[in-house]
C-alpha positions in Angstrom: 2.7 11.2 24.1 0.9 14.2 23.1 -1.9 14.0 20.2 0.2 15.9 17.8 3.0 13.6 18.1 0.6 10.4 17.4 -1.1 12.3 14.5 3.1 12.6 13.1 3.6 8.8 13.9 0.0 8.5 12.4 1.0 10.6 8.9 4.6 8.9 8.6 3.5 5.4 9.3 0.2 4.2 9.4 -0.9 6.2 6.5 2.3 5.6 4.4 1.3 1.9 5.1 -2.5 2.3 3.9 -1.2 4.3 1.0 1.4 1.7 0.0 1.4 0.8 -4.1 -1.8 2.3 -4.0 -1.1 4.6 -7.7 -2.6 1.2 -9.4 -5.0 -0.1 -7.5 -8.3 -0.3 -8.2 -10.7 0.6 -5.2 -13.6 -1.6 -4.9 -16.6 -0.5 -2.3 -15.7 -3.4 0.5 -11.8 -1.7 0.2 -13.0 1.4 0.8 -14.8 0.6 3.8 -11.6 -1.6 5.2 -9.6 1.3 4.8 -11.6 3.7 6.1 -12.0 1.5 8.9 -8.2 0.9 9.6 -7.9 5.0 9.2 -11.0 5.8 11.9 -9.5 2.9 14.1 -6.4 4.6 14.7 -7.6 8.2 14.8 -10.7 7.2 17.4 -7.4 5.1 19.5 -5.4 8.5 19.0 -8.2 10.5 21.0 -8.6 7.7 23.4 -12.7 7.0 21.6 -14.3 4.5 21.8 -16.6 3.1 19.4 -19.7 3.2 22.0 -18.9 6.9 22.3 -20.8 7.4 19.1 -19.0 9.7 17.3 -19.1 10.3 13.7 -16.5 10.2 11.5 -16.7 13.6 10.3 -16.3 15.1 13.9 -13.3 12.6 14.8 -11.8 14.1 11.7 -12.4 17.4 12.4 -10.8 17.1 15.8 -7.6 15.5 13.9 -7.6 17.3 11.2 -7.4 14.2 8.6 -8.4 13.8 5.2 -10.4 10.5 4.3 -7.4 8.0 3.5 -10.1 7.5 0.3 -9.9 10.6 -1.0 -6.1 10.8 -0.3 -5.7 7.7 -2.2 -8.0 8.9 -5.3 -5.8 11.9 -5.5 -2.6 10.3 -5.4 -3.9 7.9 -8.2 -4.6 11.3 -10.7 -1.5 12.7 -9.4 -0.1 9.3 -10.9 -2.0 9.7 -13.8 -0.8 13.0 -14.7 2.4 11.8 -14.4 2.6 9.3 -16.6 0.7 11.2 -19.6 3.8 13.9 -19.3 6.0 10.6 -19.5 7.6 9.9 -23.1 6.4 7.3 -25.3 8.8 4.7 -25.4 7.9 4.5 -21.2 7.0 1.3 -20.1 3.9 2.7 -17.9 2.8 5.1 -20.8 2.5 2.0 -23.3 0.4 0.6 -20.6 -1.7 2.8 -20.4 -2.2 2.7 -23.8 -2.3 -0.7 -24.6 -5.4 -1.9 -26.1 -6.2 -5.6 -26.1 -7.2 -7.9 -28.6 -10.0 -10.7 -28.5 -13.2 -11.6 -26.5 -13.5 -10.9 -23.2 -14.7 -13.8 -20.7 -18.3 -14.1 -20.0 -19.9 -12.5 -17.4 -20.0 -8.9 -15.9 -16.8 -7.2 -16.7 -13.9 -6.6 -14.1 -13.4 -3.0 -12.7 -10.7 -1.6 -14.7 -8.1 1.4 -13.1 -8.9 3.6 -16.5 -12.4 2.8 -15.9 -12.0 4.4 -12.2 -10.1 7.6 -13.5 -13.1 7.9 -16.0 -10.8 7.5 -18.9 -12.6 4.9 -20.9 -13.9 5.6 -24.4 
């Protein structure tokens, strides 16, 4: 097969995959890195690279023309965002997104929270 038709398989399959339920997750540093790494493992197999080639990301990208499967995720999660906010009220996503809770929190440092990664907290 030609690159071009790998980097199709690539975009329908593999990154559909990666991407799967990802509008409500929320990305920790060690999934970022497993992610990436799945992404760069397939695009450095695509080009026939090895990883004692020593190539960087950025020019293995470059010679694919892919977008970091990070970035693409992040923007799918706004795009989700935006989404919902148009939605109406009586929606079952809107209300939670707008639920507030009630009570004490556990002790300890407090969890990661998906409106805390879209930098929506108050």
């Amino acid at each position: 097969m030609d690159k071009e038709t790998k980097l199709r398989i690539h975009n329908i399959t593999a990154k559909a995959a990666l991407k799967f339920g990802s509008e409500a997750w929320v990305l920790k540093k060690r999934e970022e890195r497993s992610l990436e790494a799945a992404q760069m493992k397939f695009l450095r197999h695509l080009l026939g690279i090895t990883k004692l080639d020593k190539e960087k990301k950025q020019c293995i990208r470059g010679k694919t023309g892919a977008q970091n499967i990070v970035k693409e995720i992040k923007q799918y999660q706004e795009k989700w965002l935006q989404h919902v906010q148009k939605m109406d009220t009586n929606r079952l996503p809107k209300q939670a997104l707008q639920y507030k809770t009630k009570g004490r929190r556990n002790i300890g440092r407090p969890r990661k929270r998906w409106r805390a990664q879209l930098h929506l907290e108050d």
